[in-house]
N, C-alpha and C positions, 0 to 999 in steps of 0.2 A: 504493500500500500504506500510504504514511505517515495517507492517510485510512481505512484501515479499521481500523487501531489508532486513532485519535484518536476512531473512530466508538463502539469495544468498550469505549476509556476513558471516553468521556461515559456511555456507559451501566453500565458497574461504579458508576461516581459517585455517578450517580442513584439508583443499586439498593441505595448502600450508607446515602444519603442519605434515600433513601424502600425500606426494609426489607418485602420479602416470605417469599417462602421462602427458605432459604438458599440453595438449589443456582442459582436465578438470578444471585446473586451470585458463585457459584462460575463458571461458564458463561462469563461474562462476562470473568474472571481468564485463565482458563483459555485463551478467545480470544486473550485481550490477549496473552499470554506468548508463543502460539505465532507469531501474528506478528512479533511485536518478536525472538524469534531470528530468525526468517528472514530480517528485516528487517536485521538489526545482525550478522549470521555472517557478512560478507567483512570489517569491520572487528574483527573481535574474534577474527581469525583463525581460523574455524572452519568446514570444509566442507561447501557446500551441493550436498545432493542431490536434483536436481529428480527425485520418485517418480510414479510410478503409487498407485492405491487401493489395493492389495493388497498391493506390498512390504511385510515385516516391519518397520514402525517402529522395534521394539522392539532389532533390531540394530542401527539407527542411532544410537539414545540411547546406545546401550551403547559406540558407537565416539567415542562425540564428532561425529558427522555433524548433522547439520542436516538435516530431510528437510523439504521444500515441495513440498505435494500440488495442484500443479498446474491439474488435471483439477478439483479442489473450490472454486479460489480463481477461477475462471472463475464458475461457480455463482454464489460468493457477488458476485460483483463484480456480475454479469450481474440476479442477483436485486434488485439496489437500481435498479433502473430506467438504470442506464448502464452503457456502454461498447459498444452494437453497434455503434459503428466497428471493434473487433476484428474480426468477420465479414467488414469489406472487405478488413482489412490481411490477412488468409491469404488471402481468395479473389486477392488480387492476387497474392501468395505464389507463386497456382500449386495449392492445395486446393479440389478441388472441393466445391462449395456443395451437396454431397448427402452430406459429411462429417456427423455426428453434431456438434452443433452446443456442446455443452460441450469439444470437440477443436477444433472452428475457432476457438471463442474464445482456446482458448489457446495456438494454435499467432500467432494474431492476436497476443497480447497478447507473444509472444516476440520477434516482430518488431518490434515497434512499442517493444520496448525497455519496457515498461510493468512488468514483474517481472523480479529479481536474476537474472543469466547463473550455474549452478549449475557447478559443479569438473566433475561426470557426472551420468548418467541412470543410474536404473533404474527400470524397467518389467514388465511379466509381462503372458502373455495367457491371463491368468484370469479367464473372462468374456468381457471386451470387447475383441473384435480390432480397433476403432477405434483404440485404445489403442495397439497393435501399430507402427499405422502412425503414429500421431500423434509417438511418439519416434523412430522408423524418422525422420522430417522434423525433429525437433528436434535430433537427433543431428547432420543434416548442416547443420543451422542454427549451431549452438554448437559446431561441430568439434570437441567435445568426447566422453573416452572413456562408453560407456554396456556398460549388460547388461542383457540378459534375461532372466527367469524363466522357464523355458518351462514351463508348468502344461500336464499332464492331463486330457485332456477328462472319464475317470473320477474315482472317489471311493471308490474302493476302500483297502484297505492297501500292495497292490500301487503304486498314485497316492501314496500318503502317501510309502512307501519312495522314488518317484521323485523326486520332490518335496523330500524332507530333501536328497538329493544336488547336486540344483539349489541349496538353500540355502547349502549349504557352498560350493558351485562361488561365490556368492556373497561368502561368508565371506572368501574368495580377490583375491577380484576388489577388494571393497573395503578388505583389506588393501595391496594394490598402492596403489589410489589414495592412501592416507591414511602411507604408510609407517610402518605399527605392526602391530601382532599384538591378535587381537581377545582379552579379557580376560573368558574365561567367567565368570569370577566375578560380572563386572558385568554381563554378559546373565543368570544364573540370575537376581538382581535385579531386572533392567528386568522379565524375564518374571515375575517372581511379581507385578511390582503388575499387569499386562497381566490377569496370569490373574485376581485379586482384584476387577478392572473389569470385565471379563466375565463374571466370577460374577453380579456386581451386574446386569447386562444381562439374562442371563438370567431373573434374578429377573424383573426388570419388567417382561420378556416373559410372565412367568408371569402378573403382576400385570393384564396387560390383558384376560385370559383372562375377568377378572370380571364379571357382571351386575350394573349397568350397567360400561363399560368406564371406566377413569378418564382417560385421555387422549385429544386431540385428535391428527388428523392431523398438524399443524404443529407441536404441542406434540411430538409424539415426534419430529422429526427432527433436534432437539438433542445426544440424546442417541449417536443414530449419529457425528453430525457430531464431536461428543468423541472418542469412538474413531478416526475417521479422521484428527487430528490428532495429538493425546499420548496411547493405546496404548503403557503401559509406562512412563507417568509418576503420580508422588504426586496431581496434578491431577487426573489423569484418574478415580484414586479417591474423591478426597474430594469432586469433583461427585455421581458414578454413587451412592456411600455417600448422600449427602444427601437423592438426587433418590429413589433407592431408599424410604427410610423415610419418605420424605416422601406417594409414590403409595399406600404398605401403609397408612398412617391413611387417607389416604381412600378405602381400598380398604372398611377397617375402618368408614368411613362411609355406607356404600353411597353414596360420592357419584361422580356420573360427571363426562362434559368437559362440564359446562358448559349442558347442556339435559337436558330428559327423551327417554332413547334409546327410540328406536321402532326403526330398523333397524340394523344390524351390517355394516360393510361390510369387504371386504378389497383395498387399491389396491396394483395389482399392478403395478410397472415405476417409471417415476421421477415424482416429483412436481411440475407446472410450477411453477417457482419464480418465473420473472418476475412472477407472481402468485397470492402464496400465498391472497391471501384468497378464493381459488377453494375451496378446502377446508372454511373455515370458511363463506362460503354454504351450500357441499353441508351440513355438519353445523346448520347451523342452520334453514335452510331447511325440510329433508325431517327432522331432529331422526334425525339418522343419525347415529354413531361410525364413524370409519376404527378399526377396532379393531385391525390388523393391515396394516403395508406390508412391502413388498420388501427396502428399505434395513436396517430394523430386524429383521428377522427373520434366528433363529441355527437351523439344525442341527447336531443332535452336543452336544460339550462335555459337562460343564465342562473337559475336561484335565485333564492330568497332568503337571505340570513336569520330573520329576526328570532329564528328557532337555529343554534347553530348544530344539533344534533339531527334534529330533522333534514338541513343542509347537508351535512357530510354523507345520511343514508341517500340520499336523492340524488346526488354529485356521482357517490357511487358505482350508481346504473347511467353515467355517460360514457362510458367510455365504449368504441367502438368494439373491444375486444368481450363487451361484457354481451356483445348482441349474438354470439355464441350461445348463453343460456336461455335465449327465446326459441329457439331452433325447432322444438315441438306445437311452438304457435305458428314457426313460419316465419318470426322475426326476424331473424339474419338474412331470409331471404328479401322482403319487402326491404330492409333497411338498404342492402347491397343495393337493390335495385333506383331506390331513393340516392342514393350516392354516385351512380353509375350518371344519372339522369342531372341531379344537381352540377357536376362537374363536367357535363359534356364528354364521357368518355366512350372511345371509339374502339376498347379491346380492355381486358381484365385480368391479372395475370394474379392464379392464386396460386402461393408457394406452400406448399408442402412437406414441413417441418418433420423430419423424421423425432419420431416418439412424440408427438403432439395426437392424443388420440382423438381425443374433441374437433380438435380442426380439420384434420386427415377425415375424421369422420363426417365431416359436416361437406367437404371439398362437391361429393356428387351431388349433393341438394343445390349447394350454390350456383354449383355449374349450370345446371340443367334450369334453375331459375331464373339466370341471368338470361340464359339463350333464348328462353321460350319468353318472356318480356319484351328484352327488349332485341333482340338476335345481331349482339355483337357479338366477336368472337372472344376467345377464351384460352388460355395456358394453364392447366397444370403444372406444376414446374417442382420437382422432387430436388429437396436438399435439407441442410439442416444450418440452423442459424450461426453456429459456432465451431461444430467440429467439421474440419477442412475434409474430411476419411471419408465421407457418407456418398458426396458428391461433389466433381471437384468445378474450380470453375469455366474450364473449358468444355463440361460435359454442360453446364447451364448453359452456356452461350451458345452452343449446338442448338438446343429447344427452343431458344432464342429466337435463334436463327428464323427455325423454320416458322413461328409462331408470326413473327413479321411479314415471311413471305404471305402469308396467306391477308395480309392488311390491306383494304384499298388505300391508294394513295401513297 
């Protein structure tokens, strides 16, 4: 960890040194900080809680908790081209190697002693039942206390109501650990900058909507990436504020990401990271825009704070990833289609995450939904987010290939 802050400091330096836009600058801070607590919270006496993606952050800042999003630092660790010895040290563990491979990394990397032993867990199986099982082993790794969200396969108000009660069952749990009483005051707080950030998210979700689209695949998944860390911190605003008015001028320019757009695309599921510049090929190559992914994508909102518990279960159910557990209503499918339509896209390419069963599982409903809708075409595209072994990237670019040929235009 001590090198991925030193990694986020070289590069604040540089950025502050050689001046672009601001929000790069921000980006970088903003990194830097979240680490360096996680990093320095057993020395500065302050409780770290190893999270899932979906816990409420915003309750952690508010108690003084420390939250270390586990599941994400796998990602980014795995993204710089090292650490797949992690994959041994779990499969050795006793994890099967059919695990979803952002969960072996870091069931790997807990073993192997590589990131801080956290006070508790928590977790939710919101989405990804990987997830479930992944703390279900970290629990009995760290003998340490843990809880669960247990989310809603719905999205109803009915789901929301259930959902606030788990919250509070929360509220509980991490008062136990921390021995204090949580300080609504300072949650009304953390949720107003949370809700201010996501205001700003939305915007730029609006913002992509535009002919030509103004960002790149890889360019938006910074901005996710901020919210999955400080959600409900000043940081997390004065990036999104930056990043915001920064896309509206060149929205206002009709300038796009970067080449002249011919196709519109929507990447559905996760994005391999071991090799992002898989993306920028596809956008430059075929002069295509990811104009819309999975990660980045909000249903609902903006909220309503003045209940901030009611706020976090409701915020909850936006995120695009969670439209997964509608799948038996048909939700994923109207939604994809609703997205496909809002962003003008001309082709769909859903990646197929080995050991994702939900998603892998859900890939033929989408598919077949999108087609009979709205009868663009469509890519299945088999790889995995992180480990290079599964699929390499000359075998993606092959499916690429051919998936473009068949695009008018």
């Amino acid at each position: 960890m001590e090198r991925i802050i030193q990694g986020f400091e070289k590069r604040l330096q540089h950025r502050r040194a050689h001046p672009t836009v601001k929000s790069a600058e921000y980006l970088y801070e903003c990194m830097k900080n979240y680490y360096e607590r996680v990093y320095h919270a057993k020395e500065e006496q302050r409780p770290l809680a190893c999270s899932g993606i979906f816990p409420p952050l915003e309750l952690f800042y508010a108690m003084d908790i420390t939250p270390f999003i586990l599941e994400n630092y796998s990602v980014v660790v795995l993204s710089q081209g090292v650490g797949q010895e992690y994959f041994d040290r779990a499969e050795g563990y006793g994890v099967s190697s059919e695990l979803c491979s952002i969960h072996r990394a870091a069931i790997g990397m807990a073993v192997a002693g590589a990131v801080p032993a956290p006070d508790f867990l928590v977790s939710t199986g919101h989405t990804c039942d990987a997830s479930v099982k992944t703390f279900e082993i970290l629990r009995n790794f760290y003998q340490c206390p843990a809880f669960l969200l247990d989310s809603p396969y719905e999205s109803g108000d009915e789901a929301v109501t259930y959902y606030k009660g788990e919250i509070h069952s929360l509220v509980q749990f991490l008062e136990e650990q921390t021995h204090r009483k949580l300080d609504y005051g300072r949650l009304e707080e953390h949720v107003r900058l949370s809700k201010t950030a996501y205001d700003y998210m939305f915007q730029i979700n609006e913002l992509r909507k535009a002919v030509p689209s103004p960002l790149s695949g890889r360019d938006a998944l910074r901005d996710r990436g901020i919210l999955l860390n400080s959600a409900g911190l000043p940081e997390a605003v004065k990036y999104l504020e930056a990043r915001c008015h920064e896309i509206k001028e060149q929205v206002d320019r009709r300038e796009g990401a970067g080449h002249e757009e011919r196709h519109r695309i929507i990447w559905y599921g996760g994005i391999p990271s071991f090799d992002l510049t898989l993306t920028d090929w596809l956008e430059q190559e075929y002069r295509a825009t990811i104009v819309m992914n999975m990660a980045n994508y909000l249903t609902g909102g903006p909220g309503d704070t003045s209940d901030p518990i009611d706020y976090l279960a409701r915020k909850a159910f936006w995120s695009g990833m969670r439209t997964y557990g509608d799948a038996a209503q048909g939700g994923v499918v109207e939604e994809l289609v609703k997205m496909c339509r809002d962003y003008q896209a001309d082709g769909v390419i859903f990646f197929a995450n080995w050991g994702c069963k939900q998603g892998c599982g859900l890939l033929r409903l989408m598919n077949d939904g999108v087609k009979e809708k709205l009868g663009i075409r469509t890519l299945i595209l088999d790889g995995d987010m992180i480990d290079s072994r599964v699929v390499s990237t000359a075998q993606m670019k092959t499916k690429i290939n051919e998936f473009f040929a068949m695009l008018p235009g």
